[in-house]
C-alpha positions as CSV (number, residue, x, y, z in Angstrom):
1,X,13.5,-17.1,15.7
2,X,14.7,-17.6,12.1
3,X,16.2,-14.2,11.1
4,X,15.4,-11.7,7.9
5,X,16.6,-12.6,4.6
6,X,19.1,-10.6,2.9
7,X,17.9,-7.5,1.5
8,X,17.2,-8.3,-3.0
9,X,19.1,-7.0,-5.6
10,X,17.0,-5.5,-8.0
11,X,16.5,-7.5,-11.5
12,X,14.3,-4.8,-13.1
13,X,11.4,-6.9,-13.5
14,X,9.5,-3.1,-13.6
15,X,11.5,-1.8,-15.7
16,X,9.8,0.6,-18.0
17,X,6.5,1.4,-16.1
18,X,5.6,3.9,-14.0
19,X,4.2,3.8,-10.3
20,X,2.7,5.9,-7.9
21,X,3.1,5.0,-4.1
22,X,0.4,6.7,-1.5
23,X,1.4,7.3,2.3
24,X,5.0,6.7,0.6
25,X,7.0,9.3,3.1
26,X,8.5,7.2,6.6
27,X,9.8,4.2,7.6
28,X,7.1,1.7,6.9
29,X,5.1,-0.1,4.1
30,X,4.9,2.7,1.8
31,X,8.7,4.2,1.2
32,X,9.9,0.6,1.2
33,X,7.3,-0.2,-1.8
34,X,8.7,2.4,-3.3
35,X,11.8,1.5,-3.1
36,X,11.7,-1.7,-4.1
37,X,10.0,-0.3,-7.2
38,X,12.4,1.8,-8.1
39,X,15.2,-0.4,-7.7
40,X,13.1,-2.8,-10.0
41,X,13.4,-0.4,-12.5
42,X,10.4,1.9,-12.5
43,X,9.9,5.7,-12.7
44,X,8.2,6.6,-9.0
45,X,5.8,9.1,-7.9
46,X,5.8,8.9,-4.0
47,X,2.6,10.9,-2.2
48,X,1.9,11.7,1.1
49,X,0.1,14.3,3.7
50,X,3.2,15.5,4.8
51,X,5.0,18.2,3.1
52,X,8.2,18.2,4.8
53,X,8.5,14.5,5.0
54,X,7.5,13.9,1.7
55,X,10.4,15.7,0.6
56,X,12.9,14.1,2.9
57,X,12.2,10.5,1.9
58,X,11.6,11.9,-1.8
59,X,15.0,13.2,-1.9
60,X,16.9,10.4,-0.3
61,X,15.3,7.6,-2.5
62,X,16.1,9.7,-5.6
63,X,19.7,9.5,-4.1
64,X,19.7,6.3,-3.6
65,X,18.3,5.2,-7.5
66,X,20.5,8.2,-9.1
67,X,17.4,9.0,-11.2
68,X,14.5,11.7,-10.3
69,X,11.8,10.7,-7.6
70,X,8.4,12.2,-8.3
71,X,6.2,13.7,-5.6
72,X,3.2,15.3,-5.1
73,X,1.6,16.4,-1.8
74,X,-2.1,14.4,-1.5
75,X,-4.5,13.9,1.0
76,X,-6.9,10.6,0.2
77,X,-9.5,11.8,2.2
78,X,-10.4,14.9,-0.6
79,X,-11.6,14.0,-3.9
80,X,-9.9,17.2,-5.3
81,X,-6.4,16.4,-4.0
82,X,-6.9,13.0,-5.3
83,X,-7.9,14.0,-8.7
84,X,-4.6,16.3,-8.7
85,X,-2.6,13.9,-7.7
86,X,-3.6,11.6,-10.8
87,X,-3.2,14.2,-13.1
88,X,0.2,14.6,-11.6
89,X,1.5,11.3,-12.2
90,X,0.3,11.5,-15.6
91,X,1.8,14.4,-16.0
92,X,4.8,13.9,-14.7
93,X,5.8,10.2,-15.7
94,X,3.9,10.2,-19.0
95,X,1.6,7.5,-17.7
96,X,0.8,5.9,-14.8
97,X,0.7,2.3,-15.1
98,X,0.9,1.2,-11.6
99,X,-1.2,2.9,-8.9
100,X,-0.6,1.5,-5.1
101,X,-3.2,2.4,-2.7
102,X,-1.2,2.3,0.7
103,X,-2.6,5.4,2.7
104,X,-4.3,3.9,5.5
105,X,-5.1,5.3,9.1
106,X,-5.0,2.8,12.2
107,X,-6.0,2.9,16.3
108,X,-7.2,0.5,18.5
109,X,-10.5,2.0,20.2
110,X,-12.8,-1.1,22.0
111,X,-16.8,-1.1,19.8
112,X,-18.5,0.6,22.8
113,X,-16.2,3.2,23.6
114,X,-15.6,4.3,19.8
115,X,-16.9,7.6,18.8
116,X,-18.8,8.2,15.3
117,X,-16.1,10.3,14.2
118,X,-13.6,7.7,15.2
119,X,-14.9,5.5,12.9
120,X,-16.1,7.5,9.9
121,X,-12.2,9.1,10.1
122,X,-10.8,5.4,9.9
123,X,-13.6,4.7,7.4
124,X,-12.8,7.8,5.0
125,X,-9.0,7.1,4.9
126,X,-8.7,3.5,4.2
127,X,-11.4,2.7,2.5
128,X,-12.6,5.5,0.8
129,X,-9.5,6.5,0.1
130,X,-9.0,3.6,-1.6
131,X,-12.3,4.0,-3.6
132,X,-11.3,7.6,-4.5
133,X,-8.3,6.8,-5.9
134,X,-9.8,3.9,-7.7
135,X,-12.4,6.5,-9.1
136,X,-10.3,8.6,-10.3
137,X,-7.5,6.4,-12.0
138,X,-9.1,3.8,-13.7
139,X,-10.5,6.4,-16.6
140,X,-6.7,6.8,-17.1
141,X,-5.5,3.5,-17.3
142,X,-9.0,2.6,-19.8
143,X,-7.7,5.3,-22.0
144,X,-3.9,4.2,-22.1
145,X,-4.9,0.3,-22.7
146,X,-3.9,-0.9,-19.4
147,X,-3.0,-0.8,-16.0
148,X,-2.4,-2.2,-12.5
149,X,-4.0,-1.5,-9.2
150,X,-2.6,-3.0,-5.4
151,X,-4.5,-2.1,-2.4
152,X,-3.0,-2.3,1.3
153,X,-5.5,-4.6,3.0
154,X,-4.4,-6.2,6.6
155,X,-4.7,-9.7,8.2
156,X,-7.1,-8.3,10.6
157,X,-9.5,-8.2,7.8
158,X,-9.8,-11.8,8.1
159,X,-8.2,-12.8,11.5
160,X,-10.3,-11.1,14.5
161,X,-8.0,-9.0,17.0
162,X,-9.9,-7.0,20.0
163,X,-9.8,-3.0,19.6
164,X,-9.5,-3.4,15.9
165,X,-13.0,-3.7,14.8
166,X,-12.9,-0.1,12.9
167,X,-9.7,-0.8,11.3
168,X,-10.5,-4.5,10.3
169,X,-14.0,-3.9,8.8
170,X,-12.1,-1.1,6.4
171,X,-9.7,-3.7,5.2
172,X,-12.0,-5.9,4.8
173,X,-14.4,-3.8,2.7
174,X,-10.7,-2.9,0.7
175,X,-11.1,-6.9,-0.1
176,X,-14.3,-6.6,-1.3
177,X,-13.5,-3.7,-3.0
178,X,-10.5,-4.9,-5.2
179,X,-12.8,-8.2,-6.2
180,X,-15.6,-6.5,-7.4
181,X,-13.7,-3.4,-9.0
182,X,-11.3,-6.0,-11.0
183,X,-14.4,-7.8,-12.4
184,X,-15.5,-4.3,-14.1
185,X,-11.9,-3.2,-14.9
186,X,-10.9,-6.9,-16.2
187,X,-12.3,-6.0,-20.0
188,X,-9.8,-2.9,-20.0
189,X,-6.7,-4.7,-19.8
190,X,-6.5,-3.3,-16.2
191,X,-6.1,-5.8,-13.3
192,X,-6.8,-5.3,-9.6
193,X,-5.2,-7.0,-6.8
194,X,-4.9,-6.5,-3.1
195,X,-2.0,-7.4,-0.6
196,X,-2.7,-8.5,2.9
197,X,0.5,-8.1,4.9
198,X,1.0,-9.4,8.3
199,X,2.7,-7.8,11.5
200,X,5.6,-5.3,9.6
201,X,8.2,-4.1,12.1
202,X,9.2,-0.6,11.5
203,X,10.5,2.6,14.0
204,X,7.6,4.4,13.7
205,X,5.4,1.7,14.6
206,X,7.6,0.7,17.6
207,X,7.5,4.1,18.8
208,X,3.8,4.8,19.0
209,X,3.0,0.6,20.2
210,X,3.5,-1.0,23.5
211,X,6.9,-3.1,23.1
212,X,5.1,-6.2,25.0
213,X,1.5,-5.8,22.8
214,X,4.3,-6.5,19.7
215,X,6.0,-9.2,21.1
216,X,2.8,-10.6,22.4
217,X,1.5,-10.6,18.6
218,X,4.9,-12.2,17.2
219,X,5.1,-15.2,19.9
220,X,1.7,-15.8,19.1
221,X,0.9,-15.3,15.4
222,X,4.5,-15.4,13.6
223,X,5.4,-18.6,12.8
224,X,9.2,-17.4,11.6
225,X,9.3,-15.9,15.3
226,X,9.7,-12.4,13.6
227,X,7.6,-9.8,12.4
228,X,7.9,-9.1,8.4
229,X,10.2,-6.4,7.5
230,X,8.3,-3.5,5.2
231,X,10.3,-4.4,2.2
232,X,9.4,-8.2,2.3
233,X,5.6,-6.4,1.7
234,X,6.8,-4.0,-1.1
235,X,8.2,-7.4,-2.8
236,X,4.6,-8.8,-3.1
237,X,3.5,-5.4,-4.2
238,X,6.3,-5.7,-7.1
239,X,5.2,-9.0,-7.8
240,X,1.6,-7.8,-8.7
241,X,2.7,-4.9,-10.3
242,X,5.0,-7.0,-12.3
243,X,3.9,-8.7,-15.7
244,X,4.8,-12.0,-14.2
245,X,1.2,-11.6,-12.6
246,X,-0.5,-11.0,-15.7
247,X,-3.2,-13.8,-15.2
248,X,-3.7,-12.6,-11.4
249,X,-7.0,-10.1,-10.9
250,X,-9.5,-9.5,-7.8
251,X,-6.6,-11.7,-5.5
252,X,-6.0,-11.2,-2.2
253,X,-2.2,-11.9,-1.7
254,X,-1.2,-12.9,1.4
255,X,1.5,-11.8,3.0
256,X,2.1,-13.9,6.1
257,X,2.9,-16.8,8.1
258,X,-0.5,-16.7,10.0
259,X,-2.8,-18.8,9.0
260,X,-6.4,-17.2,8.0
């Protein structure tokens, strides 16, 4: 097993714009996006469903930067508390330059066993979600000149995994999604990319997974004989946020050492 790299020191390659992170409050994907955002320099607006939590990890990145953390409370499943949460960021940061579309809902559920609701629910969260927020950004960024979008996608969207056919047909629609939405957007001056991350190890993950089911999926898939650690995501998410991607638009950036 090769181990993790040692953790980056930021070199403010974001320095000046402004990002908004949803699902941003916990251990995994989200709050370590964040993160490496704001230790890249930008101004961060973290959202997510839980009040409480949303607070916690709010406060303790703000701690950790020595600058204010933004938050707002948001639910991706309602167009109203999507369109506040825009206006929030705007509001807020003076712009929003960066929007990352992380909220995402998962569950392993076998076709013929799945209920309707099971799958519209998956359905509404990550790929709707992602549409909603789309919707309602991209009139922003038109009218400020400019702007970047990164949607969570998953290797399941293109690697087939039994249980995960809700999950992996909303991450794949995500793909679809970003290419077609950054061929409208390209004439604003806003680009759209996606981010398809491999297995992330993180506690809450490993507390609501079978500790052999993950090890199964590392000694088979990972060829570093690890899982990725969130923050080794949120540095391809800073990458496309980042003007040293400024030719990159409808991409699916892989995030992985499993081959599609």
């Amino acid at each position: 097993m090769t181990a993790a790299p040692a953790y980056p020191h930021g070199r403010n390659v974001l320095a000046g714009k402004t990002v908004l992170v949803t699902a941003s409050a916990g251990t995994g994907i989200g709050f370590a996006t964040a993160k490496r955002c704001a230790e890249e320099g930008a101004t961060v607006m973290m959202s997510d469903i839980h009040e409480k939590r949303l607070g916690s990890y709010a406060d303790q990145l703000q701690e950790q930067i020595g600058r204010p953390v933004y938050r707002h409370l948001c639910d991706v499943s309602s167009n109203e508390q999507i369109t506040a949460l825009i206006a929030a960021a705007v509001r807020d940061m003076g712009r929003l330059d960066v929007l990352v579309n992380n909220a995402g809902l998962g569950g392993t559920y076998n076709l013929v066993d799945m209920t309707d609701e099971q799958w519209l629910r998956i359905m509404d969260v990550n790929l709707n979600g992602t549409f909603r927020a789309m919707r309602a950004v991209l009139p922003v960024m038109t009218r400020q000149g400019g702007g970047a979008i990164i949607n969570l996608s998953s290797i399941v969207a293109w690697r087939a995994e039994a249980g995960q056919c809700a999950y992996a047909a909303s991450k794949a629609g995500i793909l679809a999604l970003t290419r077609c939405a950054a061929m409208e957007s390209a004439k604003d001056n806003i680009r759209i990319n996606a981010v398809v991350p491999s297995l992330a190890l993180h506690p809450y993950l490993e507390k609501v997974s079978d500790p052999a089911f993950l090890q199964g999926l590392i000694r088979q898939n990972e060829a570093f004989g690890r899982a990725a650690e969130p923050w080794e995501i949120g540095n391809a998410v800073v990458f496309l946020a980042s003007d040293y991607s400024s030719y990159m638009t409808g991409e699916a950036l892989s995030v992985s050492c499993r081959r599609a």
